[in-house]
N, C-alpha and C positions, 0 to 999 in steps of 0.2 A: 205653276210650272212655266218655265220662259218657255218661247216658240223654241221648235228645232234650231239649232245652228245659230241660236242668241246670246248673247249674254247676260246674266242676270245681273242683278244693280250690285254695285262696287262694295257697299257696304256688305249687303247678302254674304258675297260670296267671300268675303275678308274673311269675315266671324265664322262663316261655316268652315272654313280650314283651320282659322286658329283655333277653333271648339272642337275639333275631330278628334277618334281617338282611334284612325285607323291605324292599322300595322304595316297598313303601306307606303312607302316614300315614294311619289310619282315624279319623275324627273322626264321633262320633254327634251328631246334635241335636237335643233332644226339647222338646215345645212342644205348647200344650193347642189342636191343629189344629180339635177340633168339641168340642161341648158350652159349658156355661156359659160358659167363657173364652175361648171361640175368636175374640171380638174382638181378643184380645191378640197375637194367630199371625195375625191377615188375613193382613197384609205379607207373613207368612212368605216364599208362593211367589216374590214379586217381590225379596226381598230375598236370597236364596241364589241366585236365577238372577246377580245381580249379584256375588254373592261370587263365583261359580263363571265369570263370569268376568274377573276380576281376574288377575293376573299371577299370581303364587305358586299358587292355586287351578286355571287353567287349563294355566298352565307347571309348574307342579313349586316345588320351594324344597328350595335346597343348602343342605345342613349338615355341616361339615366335610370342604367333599370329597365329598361322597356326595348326590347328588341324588335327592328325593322324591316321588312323585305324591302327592297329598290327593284322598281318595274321604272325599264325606261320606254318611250316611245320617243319612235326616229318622225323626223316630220320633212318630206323635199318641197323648198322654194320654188322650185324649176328655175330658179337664178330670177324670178321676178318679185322686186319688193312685195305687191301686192298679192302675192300669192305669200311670200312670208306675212304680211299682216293675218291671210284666213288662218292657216295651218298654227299659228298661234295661237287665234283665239279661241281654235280648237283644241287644243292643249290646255287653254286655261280653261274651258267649259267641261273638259274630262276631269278638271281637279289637277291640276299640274301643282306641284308644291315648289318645282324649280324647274327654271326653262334654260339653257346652253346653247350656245349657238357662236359659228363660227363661217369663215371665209368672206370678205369683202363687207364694205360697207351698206352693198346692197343687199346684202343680206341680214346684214348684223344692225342696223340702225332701224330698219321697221320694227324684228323682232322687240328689238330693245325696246323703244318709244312705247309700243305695246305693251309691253310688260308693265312699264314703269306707270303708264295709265290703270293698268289693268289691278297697279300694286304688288303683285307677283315678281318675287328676285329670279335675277337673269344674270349668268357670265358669259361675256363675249370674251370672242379672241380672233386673229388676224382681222383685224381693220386698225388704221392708224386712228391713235388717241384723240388725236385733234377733230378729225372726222364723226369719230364716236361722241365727241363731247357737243362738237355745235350740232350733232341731231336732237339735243334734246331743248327743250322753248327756255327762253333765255339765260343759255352757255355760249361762252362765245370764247374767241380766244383773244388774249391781249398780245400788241405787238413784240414783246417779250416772249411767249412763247408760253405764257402761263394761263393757268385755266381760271376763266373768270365765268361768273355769272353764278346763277342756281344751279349744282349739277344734281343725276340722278338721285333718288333717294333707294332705288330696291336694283338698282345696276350697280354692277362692279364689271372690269372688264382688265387684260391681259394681254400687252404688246408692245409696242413700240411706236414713235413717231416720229415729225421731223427731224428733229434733234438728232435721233438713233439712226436716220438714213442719209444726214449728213457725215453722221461719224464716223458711216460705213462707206460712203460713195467719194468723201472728198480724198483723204489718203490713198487712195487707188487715181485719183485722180495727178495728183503730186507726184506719184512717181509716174506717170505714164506722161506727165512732159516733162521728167526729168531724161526718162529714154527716150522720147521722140521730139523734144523741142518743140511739140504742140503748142498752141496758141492757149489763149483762157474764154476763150467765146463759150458759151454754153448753151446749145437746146435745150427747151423744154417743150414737152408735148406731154400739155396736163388738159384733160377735157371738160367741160362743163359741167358737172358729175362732185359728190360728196367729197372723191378724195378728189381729185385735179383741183377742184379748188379751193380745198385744204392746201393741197402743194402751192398753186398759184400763188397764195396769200402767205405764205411761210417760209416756204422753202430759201429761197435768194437768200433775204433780209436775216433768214438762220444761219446759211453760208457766211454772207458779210457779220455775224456777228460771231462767230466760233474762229473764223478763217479771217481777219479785218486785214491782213496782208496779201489775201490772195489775187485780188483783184480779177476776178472774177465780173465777166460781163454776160449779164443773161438775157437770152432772145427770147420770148415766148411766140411758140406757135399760132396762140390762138385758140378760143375756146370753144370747143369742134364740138358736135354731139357723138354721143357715145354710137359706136355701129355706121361711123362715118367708114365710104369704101373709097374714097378719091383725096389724098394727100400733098397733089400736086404745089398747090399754095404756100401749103407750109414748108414742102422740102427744099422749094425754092428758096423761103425766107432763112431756112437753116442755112443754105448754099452762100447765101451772099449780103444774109444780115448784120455781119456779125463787125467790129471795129474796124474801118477800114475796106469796108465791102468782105471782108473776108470769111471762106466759111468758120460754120462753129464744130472745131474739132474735139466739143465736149456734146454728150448727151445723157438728159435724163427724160424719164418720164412716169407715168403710172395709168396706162391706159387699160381695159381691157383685153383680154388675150386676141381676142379676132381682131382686135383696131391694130393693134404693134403688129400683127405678123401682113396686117396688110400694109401700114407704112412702112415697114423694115423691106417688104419686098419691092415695093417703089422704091424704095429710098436708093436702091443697090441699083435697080433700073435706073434711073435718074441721077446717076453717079454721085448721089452723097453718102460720104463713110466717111461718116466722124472715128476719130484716131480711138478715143474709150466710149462705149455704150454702158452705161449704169444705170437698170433698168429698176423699174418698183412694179410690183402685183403683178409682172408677167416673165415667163423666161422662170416659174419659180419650178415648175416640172419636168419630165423628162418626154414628157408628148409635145409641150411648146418647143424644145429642140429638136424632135423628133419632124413636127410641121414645116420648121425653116429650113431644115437640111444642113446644107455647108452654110449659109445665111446665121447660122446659130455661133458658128466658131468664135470662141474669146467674149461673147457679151457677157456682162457682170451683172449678179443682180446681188441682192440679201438672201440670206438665209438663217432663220431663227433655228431648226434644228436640224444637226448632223449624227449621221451614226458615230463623228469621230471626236464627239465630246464625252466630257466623265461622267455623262449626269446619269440618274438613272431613276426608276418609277420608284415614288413611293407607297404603290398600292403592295408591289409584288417586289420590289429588288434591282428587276431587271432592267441590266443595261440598255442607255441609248443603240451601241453597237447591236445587244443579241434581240432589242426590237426589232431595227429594217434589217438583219439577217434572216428574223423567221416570217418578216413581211416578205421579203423576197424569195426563200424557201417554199412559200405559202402559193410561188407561182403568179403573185402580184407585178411582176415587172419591179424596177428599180424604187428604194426607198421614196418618199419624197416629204418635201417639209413639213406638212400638213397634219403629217400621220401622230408627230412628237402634239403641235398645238391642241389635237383634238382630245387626245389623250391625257393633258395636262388639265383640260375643261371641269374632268372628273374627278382626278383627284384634288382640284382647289372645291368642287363639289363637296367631296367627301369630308374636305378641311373645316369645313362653314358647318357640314353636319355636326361636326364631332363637338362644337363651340356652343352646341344649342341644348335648350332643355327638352324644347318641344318643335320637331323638324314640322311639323304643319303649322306654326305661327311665325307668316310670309316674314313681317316687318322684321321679328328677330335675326332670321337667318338670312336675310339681307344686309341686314349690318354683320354681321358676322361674316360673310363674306365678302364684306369692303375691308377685312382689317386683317384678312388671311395672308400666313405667312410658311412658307416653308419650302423644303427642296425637292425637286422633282424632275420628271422626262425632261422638261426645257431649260432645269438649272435653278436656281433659286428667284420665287415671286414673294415679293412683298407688297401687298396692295396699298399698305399706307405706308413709307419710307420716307425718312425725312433723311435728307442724307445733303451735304454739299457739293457730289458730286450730280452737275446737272444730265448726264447722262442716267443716272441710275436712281433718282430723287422721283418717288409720284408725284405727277403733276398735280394731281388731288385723288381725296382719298377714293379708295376705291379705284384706282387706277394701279398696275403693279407693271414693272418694265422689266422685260428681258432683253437680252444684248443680242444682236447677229451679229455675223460675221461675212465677207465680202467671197462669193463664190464667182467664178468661170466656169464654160459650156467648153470641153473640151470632147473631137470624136475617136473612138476606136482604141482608147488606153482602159484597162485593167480595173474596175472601178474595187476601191479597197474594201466593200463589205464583199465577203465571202468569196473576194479574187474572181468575179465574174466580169465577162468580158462585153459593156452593150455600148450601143451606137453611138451615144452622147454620155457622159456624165461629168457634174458637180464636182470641183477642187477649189479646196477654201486657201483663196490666194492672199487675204488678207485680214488681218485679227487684233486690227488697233483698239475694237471696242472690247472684246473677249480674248485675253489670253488662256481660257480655259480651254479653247478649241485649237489645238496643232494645226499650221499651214501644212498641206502637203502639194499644193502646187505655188508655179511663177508665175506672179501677175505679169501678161501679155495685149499689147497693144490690140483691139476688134479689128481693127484695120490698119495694115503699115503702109 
């Protein structure tokens, strides 16, 4: 018997779950519940009370003859990789048969790495793809934009990346110096961190090659550490880096939620207001608006799921809309993106079950859920799509893309689920990559 809180050796524990002939399917799902990231887990509670009770979830799900209960266990990172490494390994020494995990890279790339050591299939989802991929020993990405190297053999994972957040931030861009005769300088404030420099390395060179007319000039900030409190430096270099000494009345970034509300509050001190902010991993909820105050007015970020898309679950029926209606019913405060991604976790879950013969032999249903295909809360994933359109093509297998769409932080208007009236809300101003999703607001300048 291993020591407490061990791991037993690889092979061991492969053969004892592929040999098993329990009735139960144990699915872990680990998620950064407190700390920095735990805006990204609110949902969490609301969102597994509804998987858990779903058909297959609450009844069971027959596979071959042979019917299954599903017991899940929730696991909190406290937003620290290393603490997702324990809570993993905890999960796999319980017998996890499939581990889920979601919100950032710092959450999503330990679990994952772990898994894929451990042999145990994992679906990830929000962290961009590129980041997901060079977490694992030799993935890398090519200057192209494509995934080279060895990738996971027992991961599959679900989102989007460069590519998808240029598709989304540069059109919003276009017309906002169509109306303000903006300049084309562009901040960047990517940090030293999985995704910043993922961005750092991508980002532009994806610009210039989607956009080869844009002419587009990028300043980089500088590769700050994460929980940086003093942004003097770079607001500066934003103020008068840019052609011509001039500021850069473009900005993007993907910083952690405490770093952007501290630069963005300097930033306004220190009189830099760039004309468009187009933000990544922050600004995606209604407490980061709720932090900035009037600071929040007109900044753009993505948004992967809206109440006011068609899509709707394939566990149960239900619509995107009468999800965050009865999230918000529920007394949870305003919908927010997270709730549709976490929810989508399980039923590409449930997809990968239904492909297998035997749900406790890991490697089968690992591949099986690199080759899941079907429609659901976030809209239609296909983990292998070979497609020539490079926005919607997996980058490789096991990789499956969903579209967003370009949202605005607007305060004190009507927000359209269920005609409630709160402080900030989301209007999807822009829907060049998705026309599935209605605009119902104008894209407006962050600062005139």
């Amino acid at each position: 018997m291993a020591a407490s809180g061990a791991l037993v050796s690889l092979t061991d524990i492969s053969a004892a779950h592929a040999a098993t002939k329990s009735g139960t399917i144990k699915i872990g799902y680990v998620s950064p519940r407190t700390g920095a990231l735990a805006d990204f887990a609110g949902s969490d509670a609301f969102v597994l009370k509804q998987i858990r009770a779903s058909s297959y979830f609450k009844k069971g799900i027959t596979i071959r003859g042979t019917k299954y209960k599903i017991e899940i266990t929730e696991m909190d990172t406290q937003s620290l990789g290393s603490v997702a490494v324990q809570v993993t390994q905890q999960l796999i020494n319980s017998g996890a048969d499939l581990i889920l995990t979601s919100s950032a890279p710092e959450t999503t790339i330990p679990v994952a790495t772990t898994c894929e050591q451990y042999k145990v299939p994992c679906v990830s989802t929000v962290v961009p793809w590129e980041a997901y991929w060079g977490g694992f020993t030799g993935a890398s990405i090519s200057p192209q934009g494509a995934a080279t190297g060895t990738g996971p053999k027992y991961n599959s994972m679900f989102f989007y990346g460069i590519p998808q957040f240029v598709g989304c931030f540069v059109p919003m861009w276009e017309r906002i110096q169509k109306i303000t005769k903006c300049n084309s300088n562009v901040a960047e404030m990517f940090p030293n961190d999985s995704d910043g420099n993922a961005f750092r390395e991508a980002f532009g060179p994806t610009v210039g090659a989607i956009y080869p007319n844009g002419g587009y000039n990028f300043i980089d900030g500088g590769a700050y550490t994460d929980l940086t409190t003093d942004y003097t430096s770079m607001i500066q270099t934003f103020k008068t880096g840019g052609k011509g000494g001039a500021a850069c009345d473009l900005f993007v970034n993907c910083p952690l939620p405490p770093d952007f509300q501290s630069f963005w509050t300097q930033a306004s001190q220190q009189d830099y207001n760039p004309k468009l902010a187009t933000v990544a991993k922050v600004m995606l909820f209604p407490t980061d608006a709720y932090a900035l105050g009037a600071l929040s007015n007109n900044i753009a970020t993505d948004a992967w799921f809206t109440p006011y898309s068609p899509y709707k679950s394939s566990l149960t029926g239900q619509s995107a809309y009468k999800f965050a209606e009865a999230y918000q019913n529920a007394g949870h405060g305003q919908w927010v993106n997270s709730m549709g991604s976490t929810y989508a976790l399980f039923e590409v879950a449930i997809e990968g079950l239904k492909a297998v013969k035997n749900p406790h032999d890991r490697l089968a249903l690992a591949e099986a859920l690199q080759v899941v295909k079907y429609d659901g809360m976030c809209g239609p994933i296909n983990m292998n799509l070979k497609s020539s359109n490079p926005y919607l093509a997996s980058p490789a297998k096991g990789i499956g893309m969903i579209m967003p769409v370009g949202v605005q932080w607007r305060p004190g208007s009507a927000d359209l689920v269920g005609h409630r009236k709160f402080k900030w809300s989301q209007w999807v101003v822009d829907n060049s990559l998705n026309k599935h999703i209605p605009l119902n607001g104008t894209l407006e300048p962050t600062n005139v």
